[in-house]
N, C-alpha and C positions, 0 to 999 in steps of 0.2 A: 655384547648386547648393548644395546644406543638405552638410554634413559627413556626412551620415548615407550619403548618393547617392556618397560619394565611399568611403565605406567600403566600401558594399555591389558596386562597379565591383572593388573589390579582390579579395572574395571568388572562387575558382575557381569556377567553373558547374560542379554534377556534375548529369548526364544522371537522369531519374526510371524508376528500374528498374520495368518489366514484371513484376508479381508474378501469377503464376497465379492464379484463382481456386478452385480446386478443391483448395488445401492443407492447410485445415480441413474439419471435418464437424462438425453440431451435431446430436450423441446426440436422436432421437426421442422416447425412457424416459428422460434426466434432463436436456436441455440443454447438457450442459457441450461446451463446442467440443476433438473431438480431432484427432490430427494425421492425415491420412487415407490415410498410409504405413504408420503403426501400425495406424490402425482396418482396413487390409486383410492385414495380418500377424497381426494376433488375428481371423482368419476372420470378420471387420467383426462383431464383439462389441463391445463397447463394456468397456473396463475400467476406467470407475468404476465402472458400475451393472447390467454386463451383460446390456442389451439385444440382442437377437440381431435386426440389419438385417437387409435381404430382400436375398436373393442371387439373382444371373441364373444361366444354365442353366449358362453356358460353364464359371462362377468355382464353381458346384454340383458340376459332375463332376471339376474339380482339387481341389478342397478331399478328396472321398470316394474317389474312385479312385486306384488305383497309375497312374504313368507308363506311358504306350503305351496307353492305351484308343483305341478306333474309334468313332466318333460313324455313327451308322444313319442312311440317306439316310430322309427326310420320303416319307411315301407318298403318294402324286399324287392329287389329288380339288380338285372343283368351287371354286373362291374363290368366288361371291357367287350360292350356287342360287338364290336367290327373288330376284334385284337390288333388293337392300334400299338403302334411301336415309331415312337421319333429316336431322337438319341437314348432314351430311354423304354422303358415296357410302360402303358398306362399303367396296368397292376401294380407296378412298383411304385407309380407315383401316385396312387391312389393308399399305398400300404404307408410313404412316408406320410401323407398328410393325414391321414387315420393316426399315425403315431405323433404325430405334432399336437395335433387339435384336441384327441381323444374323441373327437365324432367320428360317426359313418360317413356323413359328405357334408355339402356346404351351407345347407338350412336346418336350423333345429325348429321345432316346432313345440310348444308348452303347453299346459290350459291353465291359470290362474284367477289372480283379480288385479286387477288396479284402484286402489284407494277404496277397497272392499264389492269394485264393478267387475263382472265375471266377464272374462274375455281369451283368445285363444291368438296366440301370438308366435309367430317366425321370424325367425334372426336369420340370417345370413352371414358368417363367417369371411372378411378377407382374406383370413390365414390357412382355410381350405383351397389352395388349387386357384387362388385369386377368387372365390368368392363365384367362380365360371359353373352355369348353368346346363346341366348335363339330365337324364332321364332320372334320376335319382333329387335332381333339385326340382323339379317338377313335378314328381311323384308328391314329394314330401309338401310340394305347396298345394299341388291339388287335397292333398289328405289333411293341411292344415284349414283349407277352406270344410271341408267336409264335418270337420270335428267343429268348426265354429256353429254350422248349420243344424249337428246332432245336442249342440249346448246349447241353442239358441241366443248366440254372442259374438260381438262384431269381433272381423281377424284382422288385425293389426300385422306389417311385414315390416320389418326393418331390410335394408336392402343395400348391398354392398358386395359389389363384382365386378371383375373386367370384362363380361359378356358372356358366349354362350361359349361351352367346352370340344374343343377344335377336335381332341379325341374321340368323339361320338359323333362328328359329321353332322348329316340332314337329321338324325336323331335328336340331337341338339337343338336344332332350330325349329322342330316340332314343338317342343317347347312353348314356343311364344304361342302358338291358335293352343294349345291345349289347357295352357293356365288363366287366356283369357274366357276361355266357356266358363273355367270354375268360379271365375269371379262371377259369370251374370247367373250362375246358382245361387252363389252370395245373394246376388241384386233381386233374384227369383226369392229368395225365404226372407226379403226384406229387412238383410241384415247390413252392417256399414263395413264399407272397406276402407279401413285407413291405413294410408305407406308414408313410412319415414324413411327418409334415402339421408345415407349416412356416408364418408366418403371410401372410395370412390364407388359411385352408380353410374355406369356406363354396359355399351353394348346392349347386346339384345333383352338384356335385364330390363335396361330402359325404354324397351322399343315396344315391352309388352304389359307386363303386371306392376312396373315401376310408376309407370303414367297414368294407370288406370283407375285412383283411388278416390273414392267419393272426397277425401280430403288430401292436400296435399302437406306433408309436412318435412322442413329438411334441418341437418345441423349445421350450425354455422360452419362457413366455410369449405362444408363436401363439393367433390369435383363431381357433378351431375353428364351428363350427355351421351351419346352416343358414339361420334367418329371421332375420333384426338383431334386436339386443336391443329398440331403442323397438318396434320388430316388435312379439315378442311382450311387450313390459311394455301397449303398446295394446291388443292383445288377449284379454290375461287378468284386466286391469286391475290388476296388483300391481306392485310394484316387485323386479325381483330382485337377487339376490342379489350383494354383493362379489367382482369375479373371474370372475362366469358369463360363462363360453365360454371360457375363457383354460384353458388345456394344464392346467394345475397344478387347476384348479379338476373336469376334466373324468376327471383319473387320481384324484381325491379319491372321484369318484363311477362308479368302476370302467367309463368309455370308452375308456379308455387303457391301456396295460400300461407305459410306462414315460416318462417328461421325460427328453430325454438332451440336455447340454451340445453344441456345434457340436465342441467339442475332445474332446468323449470321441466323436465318433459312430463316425468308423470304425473304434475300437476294439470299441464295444460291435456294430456290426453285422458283424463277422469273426468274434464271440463267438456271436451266433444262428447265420448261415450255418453255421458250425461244428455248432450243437446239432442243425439241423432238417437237415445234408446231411452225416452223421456220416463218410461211406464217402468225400468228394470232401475233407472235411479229413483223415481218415488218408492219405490219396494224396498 
């Protein structure tokens, strides 16, 4: 036995600690690895480069609401009308995004307040299904307009999806004339529709209730629009532009009425509510 073997017997054995894997996060927008205690305490902004990550429905309605909001039961409707089947069973892929998110589908719907203003609010999940617009997210938005109209309080959508849900077909695309009526009930009980499009809002999301909102408001740097950019750079044959589709690009060319920081948001949306429902903030 080498001296070295006799050294090493001497040394105390320490046990190799169990280190989580989930302690860092590496920023999307610059790379740099943060710590993901911080990255969820700066409303998962990133504070080198302030990248605004995609937030789930649950950690959407604590970030914007006061404490004690009521989350709205999911309105009951068909899972898989046409029993669609790609490589996979819709049901199945509806059963893992169910077990992913811990939602029914891709909008949650809530009723709280903002800075003590009573308001009725739908998130949009990217992490359901991409955030895709099926009878079920249509349901839940028509029923979140409804509940704004039975509070008498404006409904705010946050909105984030890659379009309408390919598994439900012409179903799907009904969608878009169906959640625009709910909105002019909205417009009919003279309440406000405000949309915050958060990234990405594309597809038919944005072709119907994403556009529609008496105020428009986006978070820095969401990818907004409709057909993907190689889309249409194939189809018109040019190359475009630096930034097209990105929030900042889109309020430059008068789609948007304002870019608001995650940390200023429920500042500035207590700031509208207040302007558009003058009589509920003097009360």
């Amino acid at each position: 036995m080498s001296w070295l073997d006799n050294v090493r017997k001497r040394i105390p054995f320490i046990a190799k600690r169990d280190t989580p894997d989930n302690l860092w996060i590496k920023c999307p927008g610059c790379g740099s690895m943060v710590f993901a205690k911080e990255y969820d305490e700066n409303l998962r902004v990133c504070p080198s480069c302030g990248h605004h990550g995609r937030v789930g429905a649950a950690m959407r309605l604590e970030q914007v609401l006061d404490p004690g909001y009521i989350l709205l039961k999911a309105p009951a409707t068909v899972d898989d009308p046409l029993k669609f089947r790609d490589t996979k069973k819709y049901t199945d892929r509806l059963r893992d995004a169910r077990a992913k998110t811990h939602e029914q589908d891709a909008l949650v719907n809530a009723t709280g307040s903002i800075e003590g203003l009573h308001v009725v609010v739908g998130v949009q999940d990217f992490a359901f299904m991409g955030g895709s617009m099926g009878v079920a997210v249509g349901s839940a938005f028509v029923a979140g307009i409804r509940a704004a109209i039975a509070h008498h309080a404006p409904y705010i959508i946050f909105t984030a999806a890659g379009g309408a849900r390919m598994q439900e077909g012409i179903l799907s695309l009904m969608q878009m004339p169906r959640t625009t009526a709910a909105i002019q009930e909205l417009h009919d009980a003279g309440l406000p529709y405000i949309v915050v499009m958060t990234d990405p809002t594309t597809g038919g999301v944005t072709a119907s209730y994403a556009m529609l909102g008496d105020v428009q408001l986006a978070e820095p740097g969401a990818l907004i629009g409709f057909a993907g950019q190689r889309v249409i750079e194939q189809t018109i044959r040019e190359k475009l532009p630096e930034g097209f589709q990105r929030a900042e690009y889109l309020l430059d060319h008068g789609m948007l009425d304002m870019v608001v920081p995650r940390s200023e948001l429920r500042v500035r949306l207590a700031s509208l509510i207040g302007y558009l429902t003058p009589e509920k903030a003097a009360a």
